[in-house]
Structures are given as structure tokens and as C-alpha cells.
C-alpha positions in Angstrom: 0.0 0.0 0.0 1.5 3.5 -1.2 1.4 6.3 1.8 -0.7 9.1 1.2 2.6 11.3 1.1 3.8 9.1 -2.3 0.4 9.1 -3.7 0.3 13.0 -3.7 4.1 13.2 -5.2 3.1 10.9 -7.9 0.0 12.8 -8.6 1.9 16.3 -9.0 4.3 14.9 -10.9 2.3 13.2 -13.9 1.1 15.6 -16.4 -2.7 16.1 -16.7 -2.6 14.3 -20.2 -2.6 11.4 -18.7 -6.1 11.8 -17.8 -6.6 12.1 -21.9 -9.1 9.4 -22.8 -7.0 8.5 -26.3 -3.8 8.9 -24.4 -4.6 6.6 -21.7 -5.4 3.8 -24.2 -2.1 4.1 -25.8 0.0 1.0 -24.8 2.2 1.4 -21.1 5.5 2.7 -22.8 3.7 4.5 -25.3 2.1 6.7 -22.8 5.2 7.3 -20.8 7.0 8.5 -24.3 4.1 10.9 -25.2 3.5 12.5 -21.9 7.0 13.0 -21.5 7.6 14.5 -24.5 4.6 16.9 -24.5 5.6 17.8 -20.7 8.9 18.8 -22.5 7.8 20.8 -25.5 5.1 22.7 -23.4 7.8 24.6 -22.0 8.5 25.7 -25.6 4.9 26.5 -26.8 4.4 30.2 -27.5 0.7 30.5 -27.6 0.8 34.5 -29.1 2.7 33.3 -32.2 1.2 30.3 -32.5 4.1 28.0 -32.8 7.2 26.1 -30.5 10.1 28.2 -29.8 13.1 26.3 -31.5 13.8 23.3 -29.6 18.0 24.3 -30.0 19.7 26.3 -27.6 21.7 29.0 -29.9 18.1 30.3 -31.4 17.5 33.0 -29.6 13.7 32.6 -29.0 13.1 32.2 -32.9 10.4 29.5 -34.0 10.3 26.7 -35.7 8.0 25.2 -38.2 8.6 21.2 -38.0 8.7 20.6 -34.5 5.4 22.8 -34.3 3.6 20.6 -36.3 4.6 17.6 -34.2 3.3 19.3 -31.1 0.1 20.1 -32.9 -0.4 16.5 -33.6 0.4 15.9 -29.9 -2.1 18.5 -28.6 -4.9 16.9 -30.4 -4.2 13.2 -28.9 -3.7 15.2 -25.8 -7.4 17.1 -26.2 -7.7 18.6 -22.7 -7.8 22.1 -21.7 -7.0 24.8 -25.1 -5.0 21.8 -26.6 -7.6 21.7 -30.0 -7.6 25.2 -30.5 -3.8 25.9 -29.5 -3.3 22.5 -32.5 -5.9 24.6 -35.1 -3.8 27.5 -34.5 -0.6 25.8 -35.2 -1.3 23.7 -38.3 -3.0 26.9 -39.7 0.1 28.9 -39.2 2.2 25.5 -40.8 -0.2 25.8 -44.2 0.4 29.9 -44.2 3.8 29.3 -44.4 3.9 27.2 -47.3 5.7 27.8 -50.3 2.9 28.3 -52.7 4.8 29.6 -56.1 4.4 26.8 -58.7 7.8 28.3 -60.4 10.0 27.7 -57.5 11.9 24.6 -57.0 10.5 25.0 -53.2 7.1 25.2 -54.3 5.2 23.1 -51.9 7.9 22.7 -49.5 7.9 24.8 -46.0 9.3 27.1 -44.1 11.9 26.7 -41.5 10.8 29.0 -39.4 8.1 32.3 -39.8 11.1 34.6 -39.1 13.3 34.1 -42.0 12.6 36.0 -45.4 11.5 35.4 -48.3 13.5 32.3 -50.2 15.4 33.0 -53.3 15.6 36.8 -52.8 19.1 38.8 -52.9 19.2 38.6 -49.4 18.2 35.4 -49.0 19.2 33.3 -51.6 18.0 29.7 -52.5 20.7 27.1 -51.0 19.5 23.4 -50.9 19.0 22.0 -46.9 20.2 25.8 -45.8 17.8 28.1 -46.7 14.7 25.4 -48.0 14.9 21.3 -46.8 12.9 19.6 -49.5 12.9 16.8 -47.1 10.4 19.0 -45.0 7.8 18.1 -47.3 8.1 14.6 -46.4 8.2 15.0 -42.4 5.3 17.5 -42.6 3.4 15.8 -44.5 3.1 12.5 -43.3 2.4 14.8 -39.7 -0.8 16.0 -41.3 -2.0 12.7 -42.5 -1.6 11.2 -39.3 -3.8 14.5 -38.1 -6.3 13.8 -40.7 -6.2 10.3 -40.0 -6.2 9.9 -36.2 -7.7 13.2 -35.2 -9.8 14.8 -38.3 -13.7 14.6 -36.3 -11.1 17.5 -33.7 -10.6 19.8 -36.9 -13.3 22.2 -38.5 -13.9 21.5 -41.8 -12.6 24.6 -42.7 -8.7 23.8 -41.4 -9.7 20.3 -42.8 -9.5 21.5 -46.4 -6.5 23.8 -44.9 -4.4 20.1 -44.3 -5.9 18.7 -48.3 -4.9 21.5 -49.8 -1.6 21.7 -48.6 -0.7 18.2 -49.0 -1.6 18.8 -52.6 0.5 21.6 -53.1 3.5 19.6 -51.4 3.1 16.3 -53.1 3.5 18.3 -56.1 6.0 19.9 -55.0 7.5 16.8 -54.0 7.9 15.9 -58.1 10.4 18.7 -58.7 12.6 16.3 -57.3 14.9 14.5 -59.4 18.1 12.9 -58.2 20.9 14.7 -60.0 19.1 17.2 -60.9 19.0 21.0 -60.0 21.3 19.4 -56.9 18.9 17.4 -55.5 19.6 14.0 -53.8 16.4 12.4 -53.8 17.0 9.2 -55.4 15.0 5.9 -54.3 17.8 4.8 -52.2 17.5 7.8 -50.1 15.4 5.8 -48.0 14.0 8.0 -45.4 12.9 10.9 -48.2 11.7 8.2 -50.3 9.1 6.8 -48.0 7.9 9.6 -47.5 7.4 10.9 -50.6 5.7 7.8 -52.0 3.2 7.1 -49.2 2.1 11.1 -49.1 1.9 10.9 -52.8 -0.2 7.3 -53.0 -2.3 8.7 -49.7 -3.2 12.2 -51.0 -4.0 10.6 -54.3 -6.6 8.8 -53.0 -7.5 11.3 -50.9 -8.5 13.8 -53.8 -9.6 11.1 -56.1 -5.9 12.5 -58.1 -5.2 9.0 -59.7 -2.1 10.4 -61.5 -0.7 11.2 -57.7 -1.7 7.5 -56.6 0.0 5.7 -59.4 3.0 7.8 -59.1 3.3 6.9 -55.6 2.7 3.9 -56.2 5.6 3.7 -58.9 7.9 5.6 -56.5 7.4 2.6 -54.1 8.4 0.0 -56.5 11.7 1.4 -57.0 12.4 1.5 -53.6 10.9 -1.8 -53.1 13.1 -3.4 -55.8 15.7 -2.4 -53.8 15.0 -3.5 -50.8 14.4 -6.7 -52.0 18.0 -7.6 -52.9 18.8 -8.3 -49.1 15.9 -7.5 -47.1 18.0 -4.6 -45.9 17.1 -0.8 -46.3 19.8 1.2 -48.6 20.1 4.0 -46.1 21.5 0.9 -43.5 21.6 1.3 -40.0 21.4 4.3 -38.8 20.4 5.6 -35.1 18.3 8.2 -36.5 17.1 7.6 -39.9 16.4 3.8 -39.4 14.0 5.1 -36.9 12.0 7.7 -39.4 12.3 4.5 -42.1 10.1 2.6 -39.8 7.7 5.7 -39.2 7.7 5.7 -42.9 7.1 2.2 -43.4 4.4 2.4 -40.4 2.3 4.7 -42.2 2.6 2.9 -45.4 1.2 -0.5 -43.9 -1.5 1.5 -41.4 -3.2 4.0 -43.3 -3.0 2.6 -47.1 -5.1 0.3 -48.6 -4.9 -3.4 -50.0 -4.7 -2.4 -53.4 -1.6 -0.1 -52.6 2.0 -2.1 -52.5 2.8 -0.2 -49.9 -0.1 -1.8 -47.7 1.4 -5.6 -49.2 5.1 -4.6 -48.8 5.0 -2.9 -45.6 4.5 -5.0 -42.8 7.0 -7.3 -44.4 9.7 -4.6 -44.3 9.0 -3.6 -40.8 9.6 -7.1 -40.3 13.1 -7.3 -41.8 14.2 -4.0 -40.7 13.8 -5.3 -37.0 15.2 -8.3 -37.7 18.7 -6.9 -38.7 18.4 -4.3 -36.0 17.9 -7.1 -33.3 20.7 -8.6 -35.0 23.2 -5.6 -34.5 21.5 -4.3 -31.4 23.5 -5.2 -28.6 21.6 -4.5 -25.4 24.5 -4.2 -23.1 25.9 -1.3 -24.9 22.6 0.0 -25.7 24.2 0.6 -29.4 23.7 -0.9 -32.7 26.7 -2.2 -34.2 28.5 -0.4 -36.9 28.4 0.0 -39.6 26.5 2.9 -39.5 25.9 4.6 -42.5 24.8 7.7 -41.2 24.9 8.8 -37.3 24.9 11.9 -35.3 27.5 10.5 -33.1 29.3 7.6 -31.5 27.5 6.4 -28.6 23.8 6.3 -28.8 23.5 6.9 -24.8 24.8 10.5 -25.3 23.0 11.2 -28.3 19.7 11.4 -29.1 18.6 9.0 -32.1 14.8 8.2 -33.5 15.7 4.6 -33.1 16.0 5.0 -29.2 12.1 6.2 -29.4 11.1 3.0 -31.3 13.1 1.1 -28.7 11.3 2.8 -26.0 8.1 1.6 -27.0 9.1 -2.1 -27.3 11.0 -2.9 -24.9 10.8 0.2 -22.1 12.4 3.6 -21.4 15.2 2.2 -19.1 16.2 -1.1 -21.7 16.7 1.7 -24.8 19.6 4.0 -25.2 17.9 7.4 -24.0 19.7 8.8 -20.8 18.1 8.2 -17.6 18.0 9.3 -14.1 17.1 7.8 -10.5 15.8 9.9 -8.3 14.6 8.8 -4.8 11.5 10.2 -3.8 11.6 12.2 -0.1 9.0 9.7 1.9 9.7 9.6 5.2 10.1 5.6 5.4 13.3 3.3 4.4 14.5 3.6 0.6 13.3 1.2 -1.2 13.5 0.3 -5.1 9.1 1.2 -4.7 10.6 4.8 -3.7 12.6 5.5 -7.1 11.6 6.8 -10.0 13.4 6.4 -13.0 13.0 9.5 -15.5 13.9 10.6 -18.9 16.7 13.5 -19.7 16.5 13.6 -23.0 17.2 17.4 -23.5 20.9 16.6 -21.9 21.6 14.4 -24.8 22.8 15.6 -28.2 20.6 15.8 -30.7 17.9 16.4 -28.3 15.6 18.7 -30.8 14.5 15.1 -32.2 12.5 14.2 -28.9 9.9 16.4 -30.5 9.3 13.5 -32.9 8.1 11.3 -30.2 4.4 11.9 -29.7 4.1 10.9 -33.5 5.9 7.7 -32.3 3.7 6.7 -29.3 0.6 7.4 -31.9 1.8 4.6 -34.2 3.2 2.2 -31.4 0.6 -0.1 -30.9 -0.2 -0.6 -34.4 4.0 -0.8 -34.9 4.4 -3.1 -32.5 1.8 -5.7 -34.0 4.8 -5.8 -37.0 7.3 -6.6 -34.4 8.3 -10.4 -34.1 8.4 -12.0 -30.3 11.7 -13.1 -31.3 13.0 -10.1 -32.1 11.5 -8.5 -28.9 13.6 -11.0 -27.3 16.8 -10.1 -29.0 16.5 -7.0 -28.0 16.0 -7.0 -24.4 18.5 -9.5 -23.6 21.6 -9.7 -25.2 21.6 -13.4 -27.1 25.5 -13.8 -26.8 28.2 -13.9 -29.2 27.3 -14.0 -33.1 28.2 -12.7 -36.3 26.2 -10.8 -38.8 26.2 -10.5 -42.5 24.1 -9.0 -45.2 24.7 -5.9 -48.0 22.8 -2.8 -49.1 22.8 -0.9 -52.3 23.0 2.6 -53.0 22.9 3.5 -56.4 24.4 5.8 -57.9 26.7 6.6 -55.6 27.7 3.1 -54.6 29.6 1.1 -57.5 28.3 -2.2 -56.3 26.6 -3.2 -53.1 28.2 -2.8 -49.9 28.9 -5.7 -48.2 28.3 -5.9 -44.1 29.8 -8.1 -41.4 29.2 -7.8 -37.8 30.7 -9.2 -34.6 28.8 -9.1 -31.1 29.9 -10.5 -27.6 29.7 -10.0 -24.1 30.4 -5.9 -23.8 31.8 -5.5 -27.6 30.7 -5.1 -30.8 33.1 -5.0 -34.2 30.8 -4.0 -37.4 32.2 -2.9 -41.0 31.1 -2.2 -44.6 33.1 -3.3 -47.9 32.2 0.0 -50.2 33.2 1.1 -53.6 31.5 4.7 -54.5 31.7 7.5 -56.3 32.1 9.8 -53.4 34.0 10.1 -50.2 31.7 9.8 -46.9 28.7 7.7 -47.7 25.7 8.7 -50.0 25.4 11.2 -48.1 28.4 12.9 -49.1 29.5 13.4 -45.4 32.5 11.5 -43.3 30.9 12.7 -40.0 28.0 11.2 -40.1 29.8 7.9 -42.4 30.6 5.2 -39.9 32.2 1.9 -41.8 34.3 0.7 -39.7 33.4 0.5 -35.9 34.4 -1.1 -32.5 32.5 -0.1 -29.8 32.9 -1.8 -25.6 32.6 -0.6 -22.1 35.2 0.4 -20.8 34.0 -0.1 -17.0 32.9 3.2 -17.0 31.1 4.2 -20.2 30.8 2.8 -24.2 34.4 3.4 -25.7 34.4 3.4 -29.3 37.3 3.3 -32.2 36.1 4.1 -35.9 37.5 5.1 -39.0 36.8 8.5 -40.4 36.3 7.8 -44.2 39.1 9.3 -46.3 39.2 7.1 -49.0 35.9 6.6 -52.0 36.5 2.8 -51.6 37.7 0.3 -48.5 37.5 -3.3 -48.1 36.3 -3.4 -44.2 35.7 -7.0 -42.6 34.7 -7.0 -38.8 35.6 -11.2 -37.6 36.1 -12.0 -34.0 38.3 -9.4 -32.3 39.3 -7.9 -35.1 39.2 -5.1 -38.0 40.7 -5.4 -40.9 41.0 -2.5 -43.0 42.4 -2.0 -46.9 42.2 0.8 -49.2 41.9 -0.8 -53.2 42.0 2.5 -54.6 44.7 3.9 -51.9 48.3 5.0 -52.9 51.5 6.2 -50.8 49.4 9.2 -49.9 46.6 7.6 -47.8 46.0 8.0 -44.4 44.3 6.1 -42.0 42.7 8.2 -39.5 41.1 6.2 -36.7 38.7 8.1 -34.2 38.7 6.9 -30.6 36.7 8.3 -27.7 37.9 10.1 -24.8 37.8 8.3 -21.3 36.3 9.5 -18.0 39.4 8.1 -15.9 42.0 8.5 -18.5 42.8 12.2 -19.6 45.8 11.7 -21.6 45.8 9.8 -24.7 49.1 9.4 -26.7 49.2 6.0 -27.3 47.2 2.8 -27.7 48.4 1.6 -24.3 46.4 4.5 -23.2 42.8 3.2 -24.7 40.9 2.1 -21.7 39.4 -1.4 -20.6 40.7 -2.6 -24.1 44.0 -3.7 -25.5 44.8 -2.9 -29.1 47.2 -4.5 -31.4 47.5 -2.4 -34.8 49.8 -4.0 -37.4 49.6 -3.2 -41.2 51.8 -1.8 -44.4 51.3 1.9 -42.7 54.5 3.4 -41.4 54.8 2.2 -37.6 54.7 6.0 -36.3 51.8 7.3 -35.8 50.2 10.5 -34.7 47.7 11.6 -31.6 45.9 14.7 -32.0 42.7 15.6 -29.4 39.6 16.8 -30.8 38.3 19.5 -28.2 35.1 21.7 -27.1 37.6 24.1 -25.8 40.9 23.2 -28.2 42.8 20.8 -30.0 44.2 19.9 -33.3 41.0 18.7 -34.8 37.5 19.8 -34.3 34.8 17.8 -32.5 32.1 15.9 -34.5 28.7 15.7 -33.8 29.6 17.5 -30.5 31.9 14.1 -29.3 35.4 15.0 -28.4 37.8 12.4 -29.2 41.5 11.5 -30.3 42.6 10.7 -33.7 45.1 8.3 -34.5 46.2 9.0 -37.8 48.6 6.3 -40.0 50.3 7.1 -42.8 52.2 5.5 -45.4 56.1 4.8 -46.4 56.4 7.2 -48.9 57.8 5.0 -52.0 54.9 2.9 -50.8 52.6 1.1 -53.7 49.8 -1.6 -53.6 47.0 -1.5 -51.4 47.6 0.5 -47.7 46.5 -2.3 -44.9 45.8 -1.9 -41.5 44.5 -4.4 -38.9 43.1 -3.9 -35.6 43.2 -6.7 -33.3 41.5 -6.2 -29.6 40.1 -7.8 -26.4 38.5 -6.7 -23.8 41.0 -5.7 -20.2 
């Protein structure tokens, strides 16, 4: 029996949407993730302008246009208090700030935030995912179909016809783009984009009786089917936070389409196999997937915030996924016990916070999603199912020459994954090395996850994770490639100069490179290099003889201290 005195402190600390009569059917975890999250972006809710404050902290109290359209979503589920009018008020801002010029490549696309001028003027001029996102079409979009979908008898007919028109105008607008073309990089292996763009294309289609929108959403979804298909593996391959808005993409396709649409037939089954390598590569004593991670916004996904973490949060709980967490003991005068702790969320003191705002979209879906979910795969993920190996590939055309090949290694407290790549460009389809992991050990160090990775330098490596090792070889290489290899800084080890220094792991490196090698810190504060993704780190950079030639090699060979 709870005291009166615990009672009360629960009470006062639960927000009043839990007494929502849609939120409190929402599954267990599901509920925890949306009240949470809405507790959070409350805070941030400016109700004169009619739109969240941005969720970053260098923004100086300007607004932002996607996360408000999350929240609106949110505050219809929620429905108590203002909530409806404070949502009406917010989606009719999204819709006003619409790009609404058929001639511009941005047509249909939306506005960052209701501050900034007008796009493609002199003093603002039109730069691809700086000044316009096309990709902003896809995540509002599919926000306003769920709206539509879940919460259309809240909405006037008048804002109604607000939310058709305006997915018109953006799944139009969602044809300018071409991969190739006008620098655009929407191809079908862009996975997360590409959902998107098919399933508000097939669903508006439908929706306004436009069958030339339905078929070519439909077509759109073919190609990417075709290449998922090869391996069962999505093209945009493991990544913390875009795995996570593929399965929110795939979600909607097998929920709200229907069973004359292939993306109703094909998307249950996808869900299915995206899980299943996840739980494969998941390792649930590090809370990480195993690399390779084709893109990530940083190298431990208990310090940053990734989409995937939210998914995991309504399988398997809050405290088994990689968000960061806090005890507190609540002040009752009787002995502590474990009924006396509460276990709470701190997302906003992770990296990449500004995501959480995705979440009540998440804990919509999360009954339905977890129907797709296999028991065995629930398993997997809670408890780690001991030392394996993994193996599969992935296809990104055109920037990858032929498909990358993946292996994995997972055991008690370490994980070893790589990618064998050959492309056209250096740092992943996404033309970025900070975000393009293909290489990757990651182990706890008795304190915290360490990790080692190689910062890609070269358009094509041969990477092959095995037990306890990395191998590493550079097919393309010459006497002027370097092997820079990123390793994480250490809470009880300061100084890093030298392998010996690497903490709770020993590390043989042996190879073609020249045997001297150089340390360089990355720092918030100083350093050589300059962080990535807001991780400080050391970089351990090999280079080779200089009448060198054939192939640079490098092998990593490690166990656990």
C-alpha cells in the first residue's frame, strides 16, 4: 500500500494528459514516451505566435515550423484544456507558411521558421537544406495525415480542407525532385525521403480522387521496393536516427494505405526485416547498434539522441533503450526502497535532443507498430543473445559502384561492425564523413561505451569486422593515404598518446602503414582537430612509407581488459 505522502508526489508529478481518454489507451510505454515529451515541449509552446520556440539552444527565441507541427499533432491526442484550439492554431500557421509559387523549385515545401525572409531573394538566396529542406515536405506531410487520419472529427472542416490543400501543393511539390538534378539527392535509395514521398503521394492521391498522384506513388514505391528486395535490408543501412524515421515511414505505409496499394502488401513485411537486422546488430549491453552505421549523429547512442532510441522505448521500455536516464529517490519519510525510485527521462541533456519532438508521433503509431514486431525479435532485444556474427549488404545507387557488403561481430560488452564500399564519393551517400561510420568497435570500458572508428578518407575500403578484429584495406589507396582512426575520450584517462592509453581494451594495430603514428585531441575548448557531432575524441592518424605502392592495410586486433 503506497502512503498518502507518495500518492500525492506521484500525482503532482504526472502531467494532466494522462487523464486524456485516447492517451490513456495508448500501450504502457507509449504513454510514458508521449506524456513525456509533451511535458517537455510545453515549455516551448508560445501561444501569441502560435508556434514552439526552436527546440536548439543557440536560437535566440526564434520559432520553428517542424517541430510545431509535431506538437500540434500531440495536442490533439492530448485534447484537454486549449490543446484543440492551440493544435488549429498551429497547423494553420504550418499551411500559411507554405511555399505556394508553382515556379519555384520550393514550391510546396515549408518554411523553416516564420522569421526568416522570403527564399530565393538577394538577401536570401536559395541554397538546398540551408535556406529550403525539400525533405520538410516529407516530415510535414506525413504529420498532417496522421492529423487527418487519427484526429480529423477535432478539426473544423474549414482547417480540414487547410491540411488537403496543402498536401496537394507539397506532393507536387514533391515531383520537382529529381536525383541529379538541380542538386537534389532524392533518389529511391534515399530511403527515409523516399518513403515519405511515396506514401504522401499514394495517400493524398486517394484522398482527392488524383489518380495520376496514386499511381505515381505507387511507382515511386516500387523502386524502392526493388531495392530492398535484394537483401531484405534498407539502402540508407543502419542508422540511429534515420532507421528510426524509415520505420515511421514504413508504419504509415502498412496503417493508413489500402490493399490495393504495395505499400499496404510490402510494408508489414519490411517492418519485419528492418527489425530483424536491427535485433541482430542491437547489442543490449551497450545500448548501441553495431556499426556500420551509414549515417549517425555521433558515436555512442547513450549520449545522443537518435529516433531509433524512441522506437526502442516503446518495445522494450524507457530504461532497456539508449535514452539517458536518471534515479531519483522520492523524499518519503520511510526506508528507501526500489518502490521509492523513479526512474525518469533527460533527453534534453543528450545531443541531438531537438528530435524528442518526434516522439508523440511515435507513441501514436506504437501499438499498431508493434503488431509488426516479431516476439523473437523483442527477445533479442532485451536481452543480449551472446556472441554472433552478422552479415548482409545494401545498395545505394548511384553513388555506390556495387553493393556494400556488411559483417558484424557481437559479444559480451563489444561489438566489431564494417562495410566493404566502392562509390563514387567520399563519406557515404550522403556525401558526409561525420556522419559515415564503416568501420566501428564499440565496448565498455567499465565506466562508459568506448568506441574506435575510421573517419572515411578514401571513395573505396574493403572493411571485414571477424572476432576481435578489423581489418581495413584501401583498393584505390596510394603512398598518400591516411588512416585516421577516431577513438573516444575516457572519464578516468585524460591523456591519450598511445594505444596503451585506450581504456578497458588492449589494441594490437599491425599493417603496411609506417609504424609511427600520430595523436591529435579533438576538443570543445581546443585541439588539433575539431569535434564531430559534439563528441570530443583522439585521432590516431597512419600514414604510409612514402615509396609505398599496392594496397595500404591496417589491422586492428583487440580484447577486452
Amino acid at each position: 500500500m503506497l502512503s498518502f505522502a507518495r500518492t500525492a508526489l506521484m500525482t503532482s508529478i504526472l502531467p494532466l494528459s494522462v487523464f486524456s481518454s485516447y492517451v490513456s489507451s495508448l500501450p504502457e510505454n507509449a504513454q510514458g514516451l508521449f506524456n513525456e515529451s509533451m511535458e517537455w515541449m510545453d515549455d516551448f509552446y508560445d501561444p501569441r505566435a502560435g508556434y514552439l520556440l526552436n527546440l536548439g539552444a543557440a536560437s535566440a527565441l526564434r520559432h520553428e515550423t517542424r517541430s510545431s507541427a509535431w506538437y500540434a499533432i500531440g495536442l490533439l491526442a492530448r485534447n484537454t484544456g486549449s490543446d484543440v484550439d492551440d493544435a488549429t492554431k498551429i497547423l494553420t500557421n504550418v499551411v500559411a507558411g507554405q511555399f505556394k509559387d508553382p515556379k519555384d523549385q520550393w514550391y510546396g515545401d515549408y518554411q523553416q521558421e516564420p522569421e526568416e525572409p522570403t527564399v530565393g531573394t538577394v538577401a536570401y538566396p536559395a541554397k538546398l537544406y540551408n535556406s529550403w529542406d525539400p525533405n520538410w515536405r516529407g516530415f510535414v506531410g506525413t504529420t498532417l495525415i496522421i492529423g487527418l487520419e487519427e484526429f480529423g472529427h477535432l478539426l473544423s472542416p474549414e482547417v480540414t480542407s487547410l491540411l488537403e490543400e496543402s498536401l496537394y501543393n507539397t506532393t507536387v511539390g514533391d515531383t520537382y525532385r529529381v536525383g541529379g538534378v538541380d542538386g537534389d539527392n532524392l533518389y529511391p535509395a534515399y530511403t527515409n525521403p523516399s518513403l515519405m514521398r511515396a506514401f504522401v503521394s499514394g495517400w493524398t492521391g486517394r484522398r482527392l480522387n488524383d489518380s495520376n498522384m496514386t499511381v505515381s506513388g505507387e511507382n515511386y514505391a516500387n523502386e524502392i521496393i526493388t531495392l530492398f528486395n535484394r537483401s531484405n535490408t534498407l539502402s540508407e543501412f543502419n542508422s540511429g536516427t534515420y532507421t528510426g524515421v524509415s520505420l515511421y515511414g514504413l508504419t504509415l505505409w502498412a496503417k493508413y494505405l489500402p490493399e490495393d496499394s504495395v505499400m499496404k502488401q510490402m510494408g508489414s513485411s519490411m517492418v519485419k526485416y528492418t527489425w530483424e537486422s536491427v535485433s541482430e546488430l542491437w547489442h543490449p549491453q551497450l545500448k548501441n547498434v553495431a556499426g556500420p552505421w551509414d549515417r549517425s549523429y555521433g558515436f555512442d547512442m547513450n549520449r545522443y539522441l537518435s529516433l531509433l532510441a524512441l522506437h526502442l522505448w516503446n518495445i522494450i521500455g524507457k530504461e532497456k533503450s539508449s535514452i539517458h536516464t536518471k534515479v531519483r529517490t522520492l523524499d518519503i519519510d520511510t526506508v528507501p526502497t526500489s518502490e521509492h525510485l523513479l526512474i525518469y527521462s533527460q533527453p534534453s541533456v543528450m545531443s541531438h535532443s531537438a528530435d524528442f519532438a518526434y516522439a508523440p508521433l511515435f507513441a501514436i503509431l506504437a501499438e499498431f507498430h508493434s503488431t509488426l514486431v516479431p516476439a523473437d525479435v523483442v527477445e533479442k532485444l532485451t536481452t543480449f543473445q551472446g556472441e554472433h556474427t552478422f552479415t548482409s549488404s545494401t545498395f545505394s545507387p548511384p553513388f555506390d559502384l556495387y553493393p556494400r557488403n556488411i559483417t558484424a561481430w557481437l559479444a559480451p560488452n563489444i561489438s566489431i561492425g564494417a562495410e566493404t564500399f566502392n562509390e563514387t564519393v567520399i563519406g557515404g551517400p550522403a556525401i558526409n564523413p561525420d556522419t559515415f561510420n564503416p568501420a566501428l568497435i564499440q565496448w565498455y570500458t567499465g565506466a562508459e561505451v568506448g568506441f574506435i572508428t575510421l573517419y572515411a578518407t578514401e571513395p573505396s575500403v574493403v572493411a571485414v569486422a571477424s572476432a576481435g578484429s578489423l581489418e581495413l584495406s584501401y583498393p584505390r589507396g596510394s603512398n598518400s593515404s591516411i588512416f585516421s582512426i577516431i577513438v573516444s575520450t575516457f572519464a578516468e584517462k585524460k591523456e591519450v598518446s598511445a594505444w596503451e592509453d585506450v581504456q578497458g581494451l588492449t589494441v594490437n594495430v599491425t599493417g603496411n602503414v609506417d609504424a609511427n603514428y600520430s595523436v591529435a585531441f579533438a576538443g570543445a575548448y581546443g585541439g588539433a582537430d575539431d569535434t564531430i557531432n559534439d563528441f570530443e575524441f583522439w585521432n590516431f592518424t597512419y600514414t604510409m612509407p612514402s615509396k609505398y605502392t599496392g594496397q595500404p592495410h591496417l589491422l586492428l586486433e583487440v580484447e577486452l581488459r
